[in-house]
C-alpha positions as CSV (number, residue, x, y, z in Angstrom):
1,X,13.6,19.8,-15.2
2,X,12.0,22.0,-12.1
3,X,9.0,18.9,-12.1
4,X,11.8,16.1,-11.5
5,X,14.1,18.1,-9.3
6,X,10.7,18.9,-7.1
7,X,9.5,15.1,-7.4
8,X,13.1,14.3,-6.2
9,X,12.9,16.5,-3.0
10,X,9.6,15.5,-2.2
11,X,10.9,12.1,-0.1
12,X,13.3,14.3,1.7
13,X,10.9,16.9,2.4
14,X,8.5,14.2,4.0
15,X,11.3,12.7,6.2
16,X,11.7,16.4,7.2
17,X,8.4,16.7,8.3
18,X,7.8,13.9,9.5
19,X,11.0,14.3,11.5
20,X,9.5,18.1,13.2
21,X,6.0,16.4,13.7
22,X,7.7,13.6,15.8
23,X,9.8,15.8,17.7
24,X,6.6,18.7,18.4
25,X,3.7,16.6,18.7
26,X,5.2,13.2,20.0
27,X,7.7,14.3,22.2
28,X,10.2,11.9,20.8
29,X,7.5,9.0,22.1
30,X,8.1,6.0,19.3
31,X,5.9,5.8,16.6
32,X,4.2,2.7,15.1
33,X,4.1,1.8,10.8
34,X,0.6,2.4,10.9
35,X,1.0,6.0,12.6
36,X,4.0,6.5,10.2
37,X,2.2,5.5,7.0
38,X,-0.9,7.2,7.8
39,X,0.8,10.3,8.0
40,X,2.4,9.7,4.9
41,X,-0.4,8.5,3.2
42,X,-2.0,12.0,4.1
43,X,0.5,14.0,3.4
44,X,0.9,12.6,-0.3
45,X,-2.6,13.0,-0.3
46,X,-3.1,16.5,1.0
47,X,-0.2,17.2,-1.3
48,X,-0.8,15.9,-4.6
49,X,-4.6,17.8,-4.6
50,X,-3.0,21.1,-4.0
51,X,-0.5,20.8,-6.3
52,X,-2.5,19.3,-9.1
53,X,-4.7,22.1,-8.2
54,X,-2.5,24.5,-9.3
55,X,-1.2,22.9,-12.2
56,X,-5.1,22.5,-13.3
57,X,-5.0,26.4,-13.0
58,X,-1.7,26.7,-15.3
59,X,-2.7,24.3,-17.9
60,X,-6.5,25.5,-17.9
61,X,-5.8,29.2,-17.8
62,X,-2.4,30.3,-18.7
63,X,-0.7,27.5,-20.5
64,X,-2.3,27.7,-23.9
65,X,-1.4,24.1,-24.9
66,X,1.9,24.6,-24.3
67,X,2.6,21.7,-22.4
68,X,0.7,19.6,-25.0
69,X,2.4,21.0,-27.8
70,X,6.0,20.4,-25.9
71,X,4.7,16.6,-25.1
72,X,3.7,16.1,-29.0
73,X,6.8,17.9,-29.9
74,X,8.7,14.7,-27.8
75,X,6.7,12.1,-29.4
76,X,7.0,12.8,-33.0
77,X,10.4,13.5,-32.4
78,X,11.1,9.6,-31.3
79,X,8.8,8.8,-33.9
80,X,10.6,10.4,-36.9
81,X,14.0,8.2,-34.9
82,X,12.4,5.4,-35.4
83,X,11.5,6.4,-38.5
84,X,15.0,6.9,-39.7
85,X,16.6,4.4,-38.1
86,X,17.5,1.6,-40.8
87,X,18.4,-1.6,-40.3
88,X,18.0,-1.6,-36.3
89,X,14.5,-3.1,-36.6
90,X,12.9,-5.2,-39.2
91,X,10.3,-3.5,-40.7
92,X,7.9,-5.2,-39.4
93,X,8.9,-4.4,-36.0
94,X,9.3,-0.6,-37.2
95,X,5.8,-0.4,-38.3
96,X,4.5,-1.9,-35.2
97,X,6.4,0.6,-33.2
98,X,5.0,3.4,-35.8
99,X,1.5,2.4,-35.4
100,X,1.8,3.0,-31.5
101,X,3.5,5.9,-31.5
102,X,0.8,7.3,-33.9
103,X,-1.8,6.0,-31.1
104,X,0.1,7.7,-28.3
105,X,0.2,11.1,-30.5
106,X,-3.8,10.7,-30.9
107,X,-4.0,10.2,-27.4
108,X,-2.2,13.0,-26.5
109,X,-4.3,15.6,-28.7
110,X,-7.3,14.5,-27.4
111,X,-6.5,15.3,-23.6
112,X,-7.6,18.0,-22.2
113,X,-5.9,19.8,-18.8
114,X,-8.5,18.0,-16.6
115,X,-7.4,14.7,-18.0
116,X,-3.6,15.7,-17.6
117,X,-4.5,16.9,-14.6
118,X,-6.3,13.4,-13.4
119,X,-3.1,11.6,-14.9
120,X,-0.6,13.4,-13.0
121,X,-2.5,12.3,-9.8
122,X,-2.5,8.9,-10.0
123,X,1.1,8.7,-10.5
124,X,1.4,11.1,-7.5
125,X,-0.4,9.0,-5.7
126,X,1.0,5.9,-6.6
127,X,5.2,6.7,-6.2
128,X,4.3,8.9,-3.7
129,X,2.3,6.1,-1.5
130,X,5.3,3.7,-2.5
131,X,7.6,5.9,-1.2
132,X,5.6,6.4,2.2
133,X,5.5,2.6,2.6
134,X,9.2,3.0,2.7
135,X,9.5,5.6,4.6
136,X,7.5,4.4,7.4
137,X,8.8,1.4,7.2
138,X,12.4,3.4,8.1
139,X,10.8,5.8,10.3
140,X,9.2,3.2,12.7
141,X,10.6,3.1,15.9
């Protein structure tokens, strides 16, 4: 809940900032898309490495496959309501939908922090870039 409730702020945080760094260093002057999204672009950047650093720290050092455990906890959970669910899917569909879910769950016991880690980048990356297209799109003066 604290991971999508931080996700969440992090657009208004960047307007923020963005907002103080226009005001200080600008002096109000009016700012292009490719100033806007550079900053962004660099900020999500800057951001998402120090973060992930962190979380590289928790998961490597302190978690003790907690995480894991809670993320394989969610997955067999949907897979045991698939499972029981009669009469929703034909069974062919059902086993299909078995046979991926028991892929995912092998997927997820083989990663190791440093590949949850290298996950949780690239989606930073990619929403947060998305989002600093839009926002510099808004922001440009």
């Amino acid at each position: 809940v604290l991971y999508l409730l931080l996700t969440l702020a992090i657009p208004v945080f960047m307007w923020s900032l963005f907002r103080n760094f226009w005001k200080k260093e600008l002096d109000g002057l009016p700012v292009t898309y490719t100033i806007a999204l550079m900053y962004y672009v660099l900020m999500v950047l800057f951001g998402t490495l120090l973060s992930q650093f962190v979380a590289y720290l928790y998961l490597n050092f302190f978690d003790n496959n907690a995480f894991q455990g809670y993320l394989l906890n969610l997955l067999q959970n949907a897979r045991l309501e698939i499972e029981s669910s009669t009469g929703f899917l034909s069974s062919e569909l059902t086993d299909q939908y078995l046979d991926k879910y028991d892929q995912l769950i092998a997927l997820v016991k083989s990663y190791s922090p440093r590949k949850i880690v290298f996950e949780f980048i690239s989606n930073n990356l990619f929403f947060g870039n998305c989002t600093g297209v839009i926002l510099a799109f808004v922001r440009k003066k």
